[in-house]
N, C-alpha and C positions, 0 to 999 in steps of 0.2 A: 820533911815527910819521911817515915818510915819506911825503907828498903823491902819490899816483899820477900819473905822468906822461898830461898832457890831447894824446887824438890830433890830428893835425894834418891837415885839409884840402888835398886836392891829387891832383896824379898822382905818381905814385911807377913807377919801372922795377923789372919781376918779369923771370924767367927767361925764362916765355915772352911776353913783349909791357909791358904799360903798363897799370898799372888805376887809379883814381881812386878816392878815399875822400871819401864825403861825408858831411856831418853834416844827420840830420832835425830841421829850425827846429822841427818841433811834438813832439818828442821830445829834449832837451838830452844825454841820451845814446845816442841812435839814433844808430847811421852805417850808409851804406850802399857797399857796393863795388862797384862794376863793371868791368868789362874789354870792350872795343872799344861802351862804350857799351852793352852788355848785364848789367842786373842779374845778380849771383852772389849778394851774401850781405848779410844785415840783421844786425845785432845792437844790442840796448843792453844797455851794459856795467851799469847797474846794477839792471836787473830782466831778467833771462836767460830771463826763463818768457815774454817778450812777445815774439812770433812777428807780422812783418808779413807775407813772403811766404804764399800762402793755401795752395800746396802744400806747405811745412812745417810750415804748422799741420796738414792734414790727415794725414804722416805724424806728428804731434804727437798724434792721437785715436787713429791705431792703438798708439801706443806706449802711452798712457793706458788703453788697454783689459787691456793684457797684465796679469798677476800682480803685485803689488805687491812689487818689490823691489827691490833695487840689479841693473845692467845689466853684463854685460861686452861692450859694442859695439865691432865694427868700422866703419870711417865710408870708404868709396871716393870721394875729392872731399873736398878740407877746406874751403877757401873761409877764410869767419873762422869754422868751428866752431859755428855757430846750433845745432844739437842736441848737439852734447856738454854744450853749455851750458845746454842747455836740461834735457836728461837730470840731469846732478849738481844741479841747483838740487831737479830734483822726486822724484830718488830718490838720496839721499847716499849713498855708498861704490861710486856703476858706476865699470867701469874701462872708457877707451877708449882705442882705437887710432887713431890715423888717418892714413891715406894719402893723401897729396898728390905728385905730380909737380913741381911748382915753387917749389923751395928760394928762391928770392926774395918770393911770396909768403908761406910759411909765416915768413920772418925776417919780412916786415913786420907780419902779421896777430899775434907773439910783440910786436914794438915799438912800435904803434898802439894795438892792439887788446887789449891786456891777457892774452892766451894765458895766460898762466905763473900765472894765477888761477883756472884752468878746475882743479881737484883729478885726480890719478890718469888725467891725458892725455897720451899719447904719442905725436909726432909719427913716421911713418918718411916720408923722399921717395925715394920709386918710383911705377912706376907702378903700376898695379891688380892685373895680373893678376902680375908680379913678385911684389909683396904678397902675395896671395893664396896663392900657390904656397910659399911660406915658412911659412906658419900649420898648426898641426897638428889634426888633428881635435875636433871637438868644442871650438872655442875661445872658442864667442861666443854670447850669446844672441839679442844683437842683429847686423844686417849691413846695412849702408843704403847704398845705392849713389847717388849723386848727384854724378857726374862727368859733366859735359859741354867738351868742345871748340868754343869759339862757344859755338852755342847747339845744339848737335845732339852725344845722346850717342855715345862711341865706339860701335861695333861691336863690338869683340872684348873688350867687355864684358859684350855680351848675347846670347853663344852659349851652345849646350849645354856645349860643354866649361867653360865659365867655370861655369854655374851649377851643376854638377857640382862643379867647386871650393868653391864658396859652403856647398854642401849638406852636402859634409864639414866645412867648418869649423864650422856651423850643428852646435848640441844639439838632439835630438832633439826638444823644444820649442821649438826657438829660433823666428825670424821673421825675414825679412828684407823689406826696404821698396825697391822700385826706384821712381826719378823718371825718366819719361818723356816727352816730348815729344813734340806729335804736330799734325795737323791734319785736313781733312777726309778721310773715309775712315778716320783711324786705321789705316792699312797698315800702318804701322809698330810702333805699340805691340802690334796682335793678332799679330804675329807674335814680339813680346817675349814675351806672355802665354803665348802656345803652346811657346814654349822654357823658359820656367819652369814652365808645367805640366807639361814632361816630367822634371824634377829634384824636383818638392813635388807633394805629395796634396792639397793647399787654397790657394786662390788666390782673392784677391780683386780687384778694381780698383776705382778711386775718381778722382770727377773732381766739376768741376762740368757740370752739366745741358746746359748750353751747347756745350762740348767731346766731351760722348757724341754729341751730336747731329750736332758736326759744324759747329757756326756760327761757329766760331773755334779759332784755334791756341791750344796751352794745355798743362799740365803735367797731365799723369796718373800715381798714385799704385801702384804692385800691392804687394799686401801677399801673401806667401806661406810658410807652414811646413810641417814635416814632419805638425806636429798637428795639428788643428781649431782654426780660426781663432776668433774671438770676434765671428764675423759680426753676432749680435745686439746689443750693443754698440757696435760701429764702424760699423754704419748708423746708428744712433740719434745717435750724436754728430758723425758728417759731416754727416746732414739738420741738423743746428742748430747747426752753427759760424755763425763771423760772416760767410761765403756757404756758404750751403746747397750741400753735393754728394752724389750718388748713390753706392753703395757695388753692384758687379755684382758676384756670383760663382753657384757649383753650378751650376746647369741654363743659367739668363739668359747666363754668361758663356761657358760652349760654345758658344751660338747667336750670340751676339756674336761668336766667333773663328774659326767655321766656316771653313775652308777654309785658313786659315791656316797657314804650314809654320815649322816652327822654324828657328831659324838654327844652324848653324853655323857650323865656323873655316874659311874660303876662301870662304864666299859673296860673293855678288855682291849687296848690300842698297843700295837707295836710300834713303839719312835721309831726313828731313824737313828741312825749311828753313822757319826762318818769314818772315811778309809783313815787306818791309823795313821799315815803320812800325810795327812790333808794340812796338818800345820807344821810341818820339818822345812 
């Protein structure tokens, strides 16, 4: 049997810019990716269930909470694929989709990074809402949004109209998981939260402590479906990953988003930006 080809360290030219692959000395099959110096994606290629970034693990407990079965996920944002890989290791036969806009990434993360071992995954490169708008009802149990530009996600990701889209594709139990960025205030994400509560009847959000507060910029987590979420569960195991985070939803998370207006397609939104040493 054929030796798997070992990934090679360096920068490598993608479609849109220059990303770097590294390899973790205290993990032999860790690498890590970045693009203009900004962490995108972890993987080790041979235990797929180990999750470094802390905001994948955490959508990593929502996904553990749901029913025990195989997954038909959509994935907006491929990166190297950390959750599909993660998904087929812990439930055999999901199928996934995933969308990436940068055919030179996704060739290299297929030649590096081992893709074509990931079971029952299919790339398409467009962009998201392209994607989206092609998928037919009812198509996916899962829908995980984790597409960022830099480090601040698109816009016209996280409108009504789009999640409107999402909602169709979503099964009536399905779930879907947004990655957020944000920083003091959280301007940004309560108005993410407030346009997806106007698409799903249950919403949650999830962070660490630190980040609700407000003491730093940080990845925040919403988990929302058309059902009843598994609130009880995915607080118990966000309070005890390996950093403890908070899980807000029902009454606590309206008072958290008070006043907030949702977005739609033509607004005028100011991202977030993070502090320029957030990744030194």
């Amino acid at each position: 049997m054929a030796r798997e080809k070992e990934p090679l360290s360096g920068r490598y030219p993608v479609t849109f810019g220059e990303v770097e692959l590294l390899r973790d000395l205290d993990r032999p099959d860790g690498w890590l990716l970045t693009m203009d110096g900004i962490p995108q994606s972890y993987v080790d290629l041979s235990d797929p269930t180990y999750l470094d970034f802390t905001y994948v693990q955490l959508m990593a407990e929502v996904i553990d909470c749901l029913p025990e079965r195989p997954l038909d996920a959509v994935h907006i944002g491929g990166g190297a694929c950390t959750l599909p890989r993660y998904i087929s290791a812990k439930r055999p036969g999901s199928r996934h989709l995933v969308v990436e806009p940068d055919a030179g990434l996704v060739q290299l993360v297929r030649e590096q990074l081992r893709l074509k071992s990931v079971p029952r995954l299919k790339v398409r490169v467009l962009d998201g809402r392209s994607a989206a708008g092609g998928l037919p009802d009812d198509f996916a149990d899962l829908f995980v949004l984790d597409a960022f530009s830099g480090a601040t996600m698109p816009v016209e990701l996280a409108t009504a109209q789009f999640m409107a889209e999402v909602a169709r594709i979503l099964r009536p139990d399905g779930t879907l998981l947004v990655n957020v960025a944000d920083g003091k205030g959280l301007a940004f994400v309560k108005r993410v939260v407030a346009t997806i509560g106007g698409a799903f009847r249950h919403v949650a959000l999830l962070a660490e402590p630190g980040i609700f507060r407000g003491r730093r910029f940080g990845n925040l987590i919403v988990a929302a479906s058309p059902a009843e979420l598994p609130i009880g569960p995915i607080t118990r195991r966000a309070a005890g990953g390996g950093v403890p985070a908070r899980c807000v939803s029902g009454e606590d998370l309206t008072r958290l988003i008070a006043g907030a207006h949702p977005i739609r397609d033509g607004d005028a939104v100011l991202t977030p930006v993070p502090p320029p040493d957030l990744f030194d």
